[in-house]
N, C-alpha and C positions, 0 to 999 in steps of 0.2 A: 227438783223434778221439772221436767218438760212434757208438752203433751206435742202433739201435732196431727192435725189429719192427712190420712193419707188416700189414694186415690186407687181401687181396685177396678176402674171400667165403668163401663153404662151397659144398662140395658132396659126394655121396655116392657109395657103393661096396659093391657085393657082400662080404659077409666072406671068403666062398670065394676072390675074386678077391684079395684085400689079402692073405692067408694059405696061399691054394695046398692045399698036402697036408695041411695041421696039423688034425684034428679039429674037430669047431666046439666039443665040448664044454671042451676045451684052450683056444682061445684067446678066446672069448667071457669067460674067467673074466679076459684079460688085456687086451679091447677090447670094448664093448659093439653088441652089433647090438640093430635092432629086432624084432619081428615077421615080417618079411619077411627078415630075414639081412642089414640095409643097415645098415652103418657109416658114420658122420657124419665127412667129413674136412674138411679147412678149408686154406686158402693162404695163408700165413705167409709174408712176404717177411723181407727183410733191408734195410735200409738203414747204409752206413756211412759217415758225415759227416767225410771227412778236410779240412775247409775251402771251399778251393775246387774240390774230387773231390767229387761226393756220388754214390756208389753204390747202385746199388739191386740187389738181387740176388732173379732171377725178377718175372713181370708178373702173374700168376695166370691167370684164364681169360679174361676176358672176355665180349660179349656180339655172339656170332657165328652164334648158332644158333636151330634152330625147338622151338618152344613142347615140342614132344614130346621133344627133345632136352634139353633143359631139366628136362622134367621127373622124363626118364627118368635123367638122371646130377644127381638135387636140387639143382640151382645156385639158392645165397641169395647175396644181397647182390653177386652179382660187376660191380660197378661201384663196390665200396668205395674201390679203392685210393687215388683222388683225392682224397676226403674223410677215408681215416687217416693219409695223408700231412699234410696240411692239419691235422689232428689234434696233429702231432710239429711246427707251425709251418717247414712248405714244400710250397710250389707244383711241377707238375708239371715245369713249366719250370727246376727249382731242380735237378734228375737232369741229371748230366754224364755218367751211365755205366749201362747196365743190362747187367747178368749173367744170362745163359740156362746155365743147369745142361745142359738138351736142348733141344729141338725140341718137344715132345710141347706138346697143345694148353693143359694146365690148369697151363704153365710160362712158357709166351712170348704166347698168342695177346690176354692184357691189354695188351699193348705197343701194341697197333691199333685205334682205334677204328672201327668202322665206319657211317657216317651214309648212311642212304638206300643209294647204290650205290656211296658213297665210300670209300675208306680212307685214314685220318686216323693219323699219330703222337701216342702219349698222350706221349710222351717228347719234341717237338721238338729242343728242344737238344742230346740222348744221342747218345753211341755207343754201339752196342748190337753186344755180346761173345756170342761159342758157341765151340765146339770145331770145329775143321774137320775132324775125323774125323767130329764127329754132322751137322754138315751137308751132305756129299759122301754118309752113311751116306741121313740122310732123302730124299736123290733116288733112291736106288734102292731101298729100305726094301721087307720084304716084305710081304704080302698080310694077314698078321698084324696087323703091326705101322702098317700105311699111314693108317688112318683115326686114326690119332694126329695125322697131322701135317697142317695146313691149310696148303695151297701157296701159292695166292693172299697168305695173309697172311706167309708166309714171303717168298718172294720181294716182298713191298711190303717188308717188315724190310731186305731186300738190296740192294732201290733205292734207295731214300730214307730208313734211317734207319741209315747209316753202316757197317754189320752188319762187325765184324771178326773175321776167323776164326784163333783161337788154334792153334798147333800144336804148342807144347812147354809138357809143366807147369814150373813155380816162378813167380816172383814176375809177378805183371801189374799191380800197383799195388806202394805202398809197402805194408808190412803187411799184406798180403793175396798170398796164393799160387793156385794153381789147380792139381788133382789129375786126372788123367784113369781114370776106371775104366769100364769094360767090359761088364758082366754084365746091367745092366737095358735098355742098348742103350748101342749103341758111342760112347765119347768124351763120355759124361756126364761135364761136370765140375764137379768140387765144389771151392768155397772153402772156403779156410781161412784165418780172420783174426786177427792179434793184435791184443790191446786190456789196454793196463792189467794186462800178465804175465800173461796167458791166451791159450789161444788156441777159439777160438770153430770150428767146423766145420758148414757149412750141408749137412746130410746128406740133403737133397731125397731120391730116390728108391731111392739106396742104401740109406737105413733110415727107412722113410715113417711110423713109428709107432714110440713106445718100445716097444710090442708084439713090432714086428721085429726086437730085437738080438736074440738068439738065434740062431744060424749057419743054421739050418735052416728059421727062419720065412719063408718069403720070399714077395713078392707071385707070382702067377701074371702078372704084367706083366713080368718079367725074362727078355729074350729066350734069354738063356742063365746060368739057373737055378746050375749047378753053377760058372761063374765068379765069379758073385756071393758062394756061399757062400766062396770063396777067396779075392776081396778084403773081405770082411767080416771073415772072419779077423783076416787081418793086418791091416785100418783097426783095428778094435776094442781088441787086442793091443797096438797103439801108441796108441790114444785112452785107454785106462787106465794104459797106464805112463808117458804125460805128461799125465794128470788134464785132455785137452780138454773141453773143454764143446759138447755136440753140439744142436745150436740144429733145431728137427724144422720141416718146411715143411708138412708135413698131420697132423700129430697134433692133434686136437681137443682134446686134455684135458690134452695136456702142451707148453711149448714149447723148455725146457731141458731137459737131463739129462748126470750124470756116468755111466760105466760102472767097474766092475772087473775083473779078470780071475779066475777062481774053476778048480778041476782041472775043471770041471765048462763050459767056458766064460767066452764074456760074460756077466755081470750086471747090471742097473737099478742102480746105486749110490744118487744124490739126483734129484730131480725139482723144480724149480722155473723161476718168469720171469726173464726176460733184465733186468726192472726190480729183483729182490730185491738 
């Protein structure tokens, strides 16, 4: 097996919005905003080469939207994935598998290409995996949370590009598991992979930044705030007393990290690439 991150773009976010209740002078010291309070995030995929499986885990965002839209949430580069694929020597056609953590736009909507008035698979040959909790949840999704999710391109995912709906966590490939948590919106689920006596955890939106381990930092994007901090807890709790490696999908400045446990909480342990 081989893993590799891949690089789907950047784009940007209110501090307030990524941190919620925390102080800006507090967490500023622990993620950078500019001028205007916007924090620079980025979509960090996963890919894991088990031979003839090559998984790709999340599509990033894509390029779906109007100039203002654009502007207003800083999307750079989001047509990378093609070319940092081709980067790690494979074509798109070379994905037998993509993993949607959720539904939410800036996790699946790269899956789609859109030409003119068409909608096109980036992935033709994939099956493309969600939770069937997050997608029974995305059709009646509230008022809140609704403009997360693009229909049209969802439902194109459901026709035509195989769309399989997970129902139970454990194993969905070899060496690779699926976790279902709750708190940022229902039936996100997160992989967990082994590789080489490690085990690697894609901690998408459960912890969107080293910034966020902390029990209490949590983005204002978590539909249900106080569940979250309850499975943070306990992920964290068992990510440090089995030394996982949490691999971050929007952290700009970091793409690994270990934690510890301290009387005091979770802690940052080491920080480094998935290449060290």
């Amino acid at each position: 097996m081989q893993i590799h991150a891949i690089h789907a773009g950047h784009f940007s976010c209110d501090g307030g919005a990524l941190f919620s209740v925390i102080p800006k002078p507090l967490w500023t010291k622990a993620y950078p905003a500019d001028e205007n309070n916007v924090t620079r995030l980025t979509m960090r995929c996963l890919l894991v080469d088990q031979g003839e499986r090559k998984i790709l885990i999340e599509a990033g965002v894509g390029d779906h939207y109007p100039e203002k839209v654009k502007r207003n949430n800083g999307h750079e580069e989001t047509d990378a994935l093609p070319g940092s694929l081709a980067e790690k020597g494979y074509l798109v056609g070379d994905i037998t598998d993509v993993v949607f953590t959720h539904l939410h736009w800036d996790h699946c909507n790269g899956a789609v290409l859109k030409e003119e008035q068409s909608l096109k698979l980036l992935f033709p040959n994939a099956t493309h995996w969600c939770s069937k909790r997050q997608w029974e949840h995305a059709q009646v999704s509230n008022m809140r949370e609704r403009a997360a999710y693009f229909y049209d391109v969802l439902n194109f995912l459901k026709a035509e590009g195989n769309m399989q709906l997970v129902e139970n966590e454990g194993e969905l490939f070899p060496d690779f598991e699926v976790r279902f948590f709750d708190g940022h919106t229902p039936g996100q689920m997160i992989p967990l992979v082994k590789h080489e006596g490690k085990t690697y955890v894609y901690t998408s939106d459960l912890i969107p930044t080293t910034a966020n381990i902390p029990i209490v930092w949590l983005a204002s994007y978590d539909l249900y705030p106080v569940t979250t901090m309850e499975e943070k807890e306990a992920f964290l709790k068992e990510a440090a007393d089995n030394k996982y490696v949490l691999f971050f999908e929007h952290d700009f400045y970091s793409e690994c990290a270990t934690v510890e446990w301290t009387d005091r909480g979770p802690k940052l342990k080491e920080v480094f690439s998935l290449s060290k």
